[in-house]
C-alpha positions in Angstrom: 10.3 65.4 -103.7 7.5 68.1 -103.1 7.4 71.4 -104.3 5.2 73.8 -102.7 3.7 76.9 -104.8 1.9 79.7 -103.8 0.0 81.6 -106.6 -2.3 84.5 -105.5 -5.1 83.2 -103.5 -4.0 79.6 -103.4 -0.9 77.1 -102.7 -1.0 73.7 -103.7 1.5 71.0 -104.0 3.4 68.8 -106.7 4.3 65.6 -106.1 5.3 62.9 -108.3 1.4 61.4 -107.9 0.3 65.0 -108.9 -1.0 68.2 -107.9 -2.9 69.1 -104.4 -4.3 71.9 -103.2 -3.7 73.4 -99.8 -6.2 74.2 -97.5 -5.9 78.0 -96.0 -4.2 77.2 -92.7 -2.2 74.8 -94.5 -0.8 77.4 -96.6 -0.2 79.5 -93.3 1.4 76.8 -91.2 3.7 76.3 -94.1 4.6 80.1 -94.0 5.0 81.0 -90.2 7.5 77.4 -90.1 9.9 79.3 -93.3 12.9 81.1 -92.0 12.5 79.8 -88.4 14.1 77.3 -86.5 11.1 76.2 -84.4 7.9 77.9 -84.5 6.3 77.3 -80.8 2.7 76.1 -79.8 1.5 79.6 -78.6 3.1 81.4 -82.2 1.2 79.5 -84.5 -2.0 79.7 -82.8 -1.7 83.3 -82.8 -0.8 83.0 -86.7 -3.4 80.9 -87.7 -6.0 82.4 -85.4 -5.1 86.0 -85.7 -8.3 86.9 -83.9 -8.7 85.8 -80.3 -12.4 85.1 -80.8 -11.7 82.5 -83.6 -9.8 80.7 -81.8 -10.9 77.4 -81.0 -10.8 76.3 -77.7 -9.0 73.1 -78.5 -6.7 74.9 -80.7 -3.6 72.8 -79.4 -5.0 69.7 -80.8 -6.2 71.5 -84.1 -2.4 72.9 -84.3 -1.5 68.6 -84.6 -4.8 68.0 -87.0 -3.3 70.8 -89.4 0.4 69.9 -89.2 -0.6 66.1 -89.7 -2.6 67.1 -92.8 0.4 69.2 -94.5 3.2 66.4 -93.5 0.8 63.7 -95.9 0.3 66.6 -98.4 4.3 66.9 -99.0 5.7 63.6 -97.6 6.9 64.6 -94.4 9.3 67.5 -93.9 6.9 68.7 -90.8 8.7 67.8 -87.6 7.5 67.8 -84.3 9.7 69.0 -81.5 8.0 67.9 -78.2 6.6 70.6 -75.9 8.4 73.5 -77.9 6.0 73.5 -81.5 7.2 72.6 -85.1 9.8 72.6 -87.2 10.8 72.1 -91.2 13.0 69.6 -91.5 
């Protein structure tokens, strides 16, 4: 079992194997997926790029890089639901 903390200016993980640190848009993928069913494609870009112009423009496929990085960070508990976004599970 994970537990997720979020001190300040940083959020990290404990795990049974030890302690890891989240990156920034880790953090903030975790966040905008609390208290939501699904959060869709075109919310979390807008979340994690807040500014148009920092959006990449493969920002779909960085949206999957990010979401794969977190589900190995807390052993899973990232779902995907196809064509809608993500989900905690």
């Amino acid at each position: 079992m994970s537990q997720i903390v979020f001190g300040g200016d940083q959020a990290y993980v404990r795990t049974e194997g030890g302690t890891e640190g989240l990156r920034p848009q880790e953090a903030t993928l975790l966040i905008a997926l609390m208290g939501r069913p699904v959060a869709t494609y075109d919310d979390l870009a807008e979340i994690l790029w807040p500014h148009p112009d920092t959006m990449p423009d493969w920002w779909l496929t960085q949206i999957h890089v990010i979401a794969h990085r977190v589900r190995a960070k807390i052993g899973g508990g990232v779902r995907c639901v196809r064509t809608r976004g993500y989900a905690l599970v």
